[in-house]
C-alpha atoms as one frame of an Amber mdcrd trajectory, in Angstrom:
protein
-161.877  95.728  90.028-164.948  93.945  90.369-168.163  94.549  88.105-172.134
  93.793  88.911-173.977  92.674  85.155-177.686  92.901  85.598-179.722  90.383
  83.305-182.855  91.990  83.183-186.186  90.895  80.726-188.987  89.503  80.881
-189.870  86.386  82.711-188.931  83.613  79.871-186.755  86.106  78.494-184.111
  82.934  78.435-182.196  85.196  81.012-181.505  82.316  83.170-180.671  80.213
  80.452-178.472  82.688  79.097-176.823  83.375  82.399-175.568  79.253  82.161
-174.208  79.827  79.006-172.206  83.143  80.842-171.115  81.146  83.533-169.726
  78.328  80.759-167.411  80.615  79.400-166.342  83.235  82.093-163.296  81.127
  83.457-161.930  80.611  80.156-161.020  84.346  80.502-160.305  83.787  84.070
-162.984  85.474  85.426-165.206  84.309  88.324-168.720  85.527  89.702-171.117
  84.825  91.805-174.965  84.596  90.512-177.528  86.152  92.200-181.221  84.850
  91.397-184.018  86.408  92.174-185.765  83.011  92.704-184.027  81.480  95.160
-183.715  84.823  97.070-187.029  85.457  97.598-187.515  82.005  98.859-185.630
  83.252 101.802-186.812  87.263 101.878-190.419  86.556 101.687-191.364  82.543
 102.149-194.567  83.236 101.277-194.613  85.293  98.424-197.478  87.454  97.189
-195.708  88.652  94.072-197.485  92.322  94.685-195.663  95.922  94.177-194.646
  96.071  98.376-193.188  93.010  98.292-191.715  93.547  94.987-189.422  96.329
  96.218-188.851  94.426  99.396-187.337  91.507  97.372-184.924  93.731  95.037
-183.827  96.254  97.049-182.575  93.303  99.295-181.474  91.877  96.388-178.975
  95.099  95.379-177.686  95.627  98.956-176.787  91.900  98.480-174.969  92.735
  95.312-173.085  96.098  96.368-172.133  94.190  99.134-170.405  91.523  97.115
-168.466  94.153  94.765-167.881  97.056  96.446-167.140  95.536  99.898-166.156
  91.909  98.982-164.239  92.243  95.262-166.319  89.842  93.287-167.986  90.469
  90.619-171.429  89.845  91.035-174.412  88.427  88.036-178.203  89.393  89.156
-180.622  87.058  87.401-183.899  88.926  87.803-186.902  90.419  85.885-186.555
  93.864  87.698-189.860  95.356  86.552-189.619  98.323  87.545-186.480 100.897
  86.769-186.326 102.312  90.228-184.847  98.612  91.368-181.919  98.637  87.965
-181.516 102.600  88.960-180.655 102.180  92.526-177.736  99.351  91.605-176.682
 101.640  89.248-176.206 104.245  92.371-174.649 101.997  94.810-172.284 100.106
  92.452-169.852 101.395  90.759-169.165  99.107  87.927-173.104  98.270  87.252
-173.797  96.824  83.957-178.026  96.462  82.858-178.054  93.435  80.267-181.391
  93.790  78.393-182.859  90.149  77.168-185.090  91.920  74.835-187.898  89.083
  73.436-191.368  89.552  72.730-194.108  88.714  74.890-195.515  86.084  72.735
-192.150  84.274  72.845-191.509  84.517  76.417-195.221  82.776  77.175-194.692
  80.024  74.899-190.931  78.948  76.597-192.446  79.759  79.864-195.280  77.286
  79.033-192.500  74.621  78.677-190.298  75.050  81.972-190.071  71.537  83.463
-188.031  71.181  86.952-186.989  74.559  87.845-187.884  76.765  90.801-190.121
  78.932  88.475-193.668  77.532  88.267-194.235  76.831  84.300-197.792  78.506
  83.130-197.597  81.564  85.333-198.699  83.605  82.058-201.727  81.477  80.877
-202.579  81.472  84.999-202.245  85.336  85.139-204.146  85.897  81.599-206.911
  83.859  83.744-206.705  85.770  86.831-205.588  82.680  88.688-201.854  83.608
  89.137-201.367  84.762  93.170-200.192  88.377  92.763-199.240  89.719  89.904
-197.151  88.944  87.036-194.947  91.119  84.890-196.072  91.395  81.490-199.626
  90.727  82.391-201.231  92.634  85.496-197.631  94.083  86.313-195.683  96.401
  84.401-192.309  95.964  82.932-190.241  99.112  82.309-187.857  98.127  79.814
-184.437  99.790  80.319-183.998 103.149  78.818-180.270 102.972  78.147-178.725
  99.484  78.870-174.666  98.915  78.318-175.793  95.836  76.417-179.115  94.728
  74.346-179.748  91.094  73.705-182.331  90.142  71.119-182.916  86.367  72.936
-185.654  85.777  70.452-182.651  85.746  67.816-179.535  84.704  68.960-179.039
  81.457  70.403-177.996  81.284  74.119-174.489  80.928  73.399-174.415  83.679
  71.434-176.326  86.428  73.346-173.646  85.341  76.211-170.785  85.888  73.758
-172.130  88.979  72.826-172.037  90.112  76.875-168.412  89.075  76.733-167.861
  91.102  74.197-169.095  94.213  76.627-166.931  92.850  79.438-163.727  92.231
  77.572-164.337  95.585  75.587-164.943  97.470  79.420-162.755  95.645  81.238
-159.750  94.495  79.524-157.850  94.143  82.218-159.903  91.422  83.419-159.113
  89.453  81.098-156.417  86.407  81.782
């Protein structure tokens, strides 16, 4: 049995954040995973990036092949850390893995511009939604110019805005020990 949970929000959601909180307590119930971020993926899919709607569905369907690979074909269960604007990208790991899971990080728009505002040393750029607002973001920014098509019917709902990080990631245990029981050491 392996399993593929799909943090999905908006960029400064806190789905990363979130995610390190996940990974915290996983082995205490004996499971492992492997994280999959969209950020330092498309550092090696597109060097370059343009951040536009091609590119986009370059990036994430890349992204899923890499993640049904690592379940279906090679047993572990897999985390995807990624805004995945669009539903088509969520929708087509739901078809090619079996045990898919979409996390929603539901938080408001206002919130997610003022954390985003205050990123310091990560991969992410910090003021990518004041720079988009202004038109001076390079391509396009979900959110802003870019939609993002919340999930229609995700296993789990997260209301980041809320709960502190530990407990939205206690509340996604909750899912996993709930669906998988048997994971469980």
């Amino acid at each position: 049995m392996s399993f593929c949970l799909w943090l999905t929000g908006l960029p400064g959601s806190g789905k990363s954040t979130i995610l390190k909180e996940l990974l915290r307590i996983l082995p205490a119930s004996g499971i492992e995973a492997v994280t999959l971020s969209l950020d330092h993926i498309r550092k090696v899919v597109t060097p370059d990036p343009r951040y536009t709607d091609e590119e986009r569905g370059i990036v994430y369907r890349s992204l899923v092949m890499m993640a049904q690979l690592l379940t279906y074909e090679g047993g572990k269960n897999v985390i995807i850390d990624a805004t995945g604007n669009r539903r088509e990208f969520r929708d087509l790991a739901r078809q090619l893995i079996p045990d898919f899971v979409e996390i929603y990080i539901q938080c408001p728009l206002k919130t997610c511009e003022e954390r985003e505002a205050l990123r310091r040393g990560q991969i992410v750029e910090k003021d990518l939604y004041r720079r988009a607002m202004k038109g001076a973001l390079k391509g396009e920014m979900p959110g802003v110019s870019a939609p993002y098509e919340a999930p229609e019917h995700p296993e789990v709902v997260v209301r980041s805005d809320i709960l502190s990080p530990e407990a939205s990631a206690e509340r996604i245990m909750a899912y996993v020990r709930f669906r998988w029981p048997e994971a469980i050491a």
